[in-house]
N, C-alpha and C positions, 0 to 999 in steps of 0.2 A: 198523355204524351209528354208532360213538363218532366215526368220521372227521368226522361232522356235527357234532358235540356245538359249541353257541351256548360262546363262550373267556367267559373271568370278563371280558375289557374290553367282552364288549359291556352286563353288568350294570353298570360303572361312570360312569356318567353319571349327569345328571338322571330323577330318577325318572318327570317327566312327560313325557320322552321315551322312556324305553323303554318305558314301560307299552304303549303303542298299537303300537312296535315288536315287541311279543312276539305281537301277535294274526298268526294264522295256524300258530305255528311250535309244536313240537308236544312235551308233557312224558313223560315215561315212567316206570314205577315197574315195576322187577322182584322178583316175590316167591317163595316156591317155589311157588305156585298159577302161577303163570307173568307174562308181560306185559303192562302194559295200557298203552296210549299214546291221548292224547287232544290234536288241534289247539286250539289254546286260540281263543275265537270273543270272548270276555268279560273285562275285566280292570279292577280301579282301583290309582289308583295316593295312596301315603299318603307323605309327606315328614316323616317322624321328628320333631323337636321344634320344625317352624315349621308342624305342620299340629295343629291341635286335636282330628283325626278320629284322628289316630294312638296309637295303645297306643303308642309310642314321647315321645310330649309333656311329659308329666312325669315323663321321665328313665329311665336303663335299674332295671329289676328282676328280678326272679329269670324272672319269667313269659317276659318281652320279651327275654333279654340277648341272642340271635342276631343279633339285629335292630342289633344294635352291633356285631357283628363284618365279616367280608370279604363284597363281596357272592358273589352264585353261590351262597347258602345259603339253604335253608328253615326258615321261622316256622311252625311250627304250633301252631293254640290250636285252646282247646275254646271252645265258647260256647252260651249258653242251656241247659246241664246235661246236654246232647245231642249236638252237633255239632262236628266239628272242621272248619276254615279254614286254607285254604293261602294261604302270601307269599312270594316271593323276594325276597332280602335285596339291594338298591343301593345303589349311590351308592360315595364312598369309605370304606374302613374307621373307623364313628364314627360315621357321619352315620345311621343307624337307617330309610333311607330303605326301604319298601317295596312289592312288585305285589300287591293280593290279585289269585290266580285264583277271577275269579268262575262258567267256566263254556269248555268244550269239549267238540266232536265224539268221542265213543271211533273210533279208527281203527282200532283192535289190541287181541284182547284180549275181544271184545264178549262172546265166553259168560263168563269172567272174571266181569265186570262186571256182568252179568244176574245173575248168581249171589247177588253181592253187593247186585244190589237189585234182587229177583227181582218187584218189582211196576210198575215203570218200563218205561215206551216208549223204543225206542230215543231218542228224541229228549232223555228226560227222566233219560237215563244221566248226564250229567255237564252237568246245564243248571240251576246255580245252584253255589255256594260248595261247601256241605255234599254234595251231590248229589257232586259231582265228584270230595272227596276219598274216600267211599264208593267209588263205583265204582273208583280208583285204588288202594284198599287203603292212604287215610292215616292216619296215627293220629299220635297224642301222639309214640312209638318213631320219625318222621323227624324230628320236630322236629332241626332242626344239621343236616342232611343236606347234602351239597356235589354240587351238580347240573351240576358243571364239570368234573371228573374223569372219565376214562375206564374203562368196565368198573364204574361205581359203581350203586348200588342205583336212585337215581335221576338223571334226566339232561336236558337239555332239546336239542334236537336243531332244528336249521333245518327248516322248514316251505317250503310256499309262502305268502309272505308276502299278507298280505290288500291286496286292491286299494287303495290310497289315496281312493280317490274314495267306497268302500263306509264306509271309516270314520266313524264317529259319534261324538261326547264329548259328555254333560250330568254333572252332580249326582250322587255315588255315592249307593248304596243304604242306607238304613237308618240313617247317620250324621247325629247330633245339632251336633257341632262342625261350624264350616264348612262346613256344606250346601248351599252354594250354588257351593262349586268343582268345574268342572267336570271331573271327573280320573277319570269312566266312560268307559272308552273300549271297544266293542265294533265288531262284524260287521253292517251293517245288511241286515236279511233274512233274518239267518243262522236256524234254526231252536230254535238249542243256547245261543240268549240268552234271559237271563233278564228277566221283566220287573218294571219299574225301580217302588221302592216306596219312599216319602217314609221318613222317619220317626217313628215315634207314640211322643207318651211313654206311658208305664208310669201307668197311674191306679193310686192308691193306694186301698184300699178304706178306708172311710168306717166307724168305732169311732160304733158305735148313742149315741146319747146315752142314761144312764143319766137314771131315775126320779128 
């Protein structure tokens, strides 16, 4: 299968062109529990310190520093005190540009994957962010990982690439800054897309007024 492996040029472009080029083509993570590979149906794309959505905007930090290095590498964060999110790192070395995966088909792997979220529908195995790095076995420990290399832990490997015509772009999910660029790009129809949620702020709870 590494004879397939996607080369580190095709991560180095613009970010809002490979984002919608990745749907279709398919990520893999080998563990000793075994492999799980999922066609990726879902994706947005973040542009490092000229996108305001991006954890890369206000510069590199301990959290973010991947996301500064060569592309072909994975970002993994935690988020909401629960869940970790997968990125692959674009553009050219610097530039912090990068793809969340928001959501793929498991191909390989599916008891794997049940196992690991033994309360999901096929459908609902890898059909949002968190969702996906669960059933993939991601945690904090890929964060750096090099998805370009051959025989490596994880890998991203050619697909069938999704019909052009099927493709869709709006408004990423759940993003405060620049919500209004359209840099979602998913599978229309597909059943392993997640659906698309504005942003709410956070209400702060309201201190009783004292007597």
């Amino acid at each position: 299968m590494d004879a397939a492996l996607l080369p580190r040029e095709f991560f180095g472009g613009p970010v809002d062109e490979i984002a919608p080029s990745l749907l279709g083509h398919v990520i893999t993570h080998r563990t000793p529990d075994g492999e799980v590979a999922a066609r990726l149906t879902e994706v947005e794309a973040y542009a490092g310190p000229l996108d305001p959505a991006s954890h890369a905007y206000r510069g590199r930090t301990q959290r973010n520093a991947v996301m500064f290095g060569p592309p072909g590498h994975v970002y993994v964060y935690f988020t909401y005190g629960m869940h970790f999110c997968m990125n692959l790192v674009c553009g050219p070395d610097g530039t912090s540009s990068a793809v969340l995966l928001r959501g793929g088909e498991i191909i390989a792997g599916e008891e794997i994957a049940r196992a690991r979220r033994p309360r999901s529908s096929v459908r609902d195995l890898g059909r949002g962010p968190a969702r996906l790095c669960q059933a993939l076995g991601i945690a904090r420990e890929q964060n750096g990982l090099d998805v370009c290399t051959p025989g490596g832990a994880m890998t991203v490997l050619r697909g069938r690439p999704a019909d052009p015509a099927l493709i869709r772009s709006g408004p990423r999910t759940g993003v405060n800054g620049a919500k209004e660029v359209p840099w979602r790009f998913w599978i229309d129809g597909d059943p392993t897309v997640s659906p698309y949620r504005a942003h709410v702020p956070r209400q702060r709870k309201k201190i009783p007024a004292s007597d």
